[in-house]
C-alpha positions as CSV (number, residue, x, y, z in Angstrom):
1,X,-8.6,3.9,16.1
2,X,-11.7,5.6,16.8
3,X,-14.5,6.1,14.1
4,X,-17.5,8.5,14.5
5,X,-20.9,7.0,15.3
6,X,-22.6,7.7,12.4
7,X,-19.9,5.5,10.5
8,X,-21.4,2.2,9.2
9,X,-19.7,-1.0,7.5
10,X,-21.3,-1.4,4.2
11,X,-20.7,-4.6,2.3
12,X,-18.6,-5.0,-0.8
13,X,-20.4,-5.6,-3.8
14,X,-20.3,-4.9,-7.8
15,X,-16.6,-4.6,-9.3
16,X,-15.0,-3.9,-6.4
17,X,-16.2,-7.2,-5.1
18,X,-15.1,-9.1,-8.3
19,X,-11.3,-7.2,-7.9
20,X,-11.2,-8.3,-4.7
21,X,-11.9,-11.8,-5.4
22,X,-9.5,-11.8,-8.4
23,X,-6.7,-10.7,-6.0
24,X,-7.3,-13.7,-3.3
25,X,-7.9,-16.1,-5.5
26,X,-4.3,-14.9,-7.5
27,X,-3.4,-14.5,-3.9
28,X,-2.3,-10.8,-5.1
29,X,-2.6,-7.6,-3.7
30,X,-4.7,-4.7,-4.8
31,X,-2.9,-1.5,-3.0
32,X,-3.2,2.6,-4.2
33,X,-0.9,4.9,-6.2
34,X,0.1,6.4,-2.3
35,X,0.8,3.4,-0.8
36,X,2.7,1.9,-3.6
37,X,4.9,5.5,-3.4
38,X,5.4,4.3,0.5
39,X,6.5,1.2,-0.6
40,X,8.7,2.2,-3.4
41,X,10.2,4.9,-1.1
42,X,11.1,2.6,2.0
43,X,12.5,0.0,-0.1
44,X,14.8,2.5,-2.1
45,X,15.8,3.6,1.5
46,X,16.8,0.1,2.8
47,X,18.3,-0.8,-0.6
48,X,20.6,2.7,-0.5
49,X,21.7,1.9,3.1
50,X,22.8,-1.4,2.2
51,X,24.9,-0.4,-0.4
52,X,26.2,3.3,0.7
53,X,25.3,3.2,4.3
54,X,24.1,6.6,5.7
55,X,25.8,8.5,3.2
56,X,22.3,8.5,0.9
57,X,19.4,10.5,1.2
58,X,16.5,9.3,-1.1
59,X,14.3,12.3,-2.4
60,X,10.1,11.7,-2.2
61,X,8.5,12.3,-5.4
């Protein structure tokens, strides 16, 4: 992946610095509302092919 030059790391600090260490100390995860939709939608894919095969379609939100 390419980033633009003018792109810069900056270092985590304040609360998002004390989630962060909550979740690997916990050893948790700290995801977003759209990539826990990804999630829930891929596993309600897998879990409907188990059981019906390709005979379900699962809907996005």
């Amino acid at each position: 992946m390419k980033y633009p030059f003018h792109t810069e790391s900056m270092p985590v600090v304040g609360q998002e610095a004390q989630m962060l260490l909550k979740a690997i100390e916990s050893n948790s995860v700290i995801t977003n509302a759209a990539s826990q939709a990804t999630v829930n939608r891929i596993l309600a894919r897998r879990q409907a092919f188990r059981s019906h095969g390709n005979k379900v379609k699962i809907q996005r939100d």
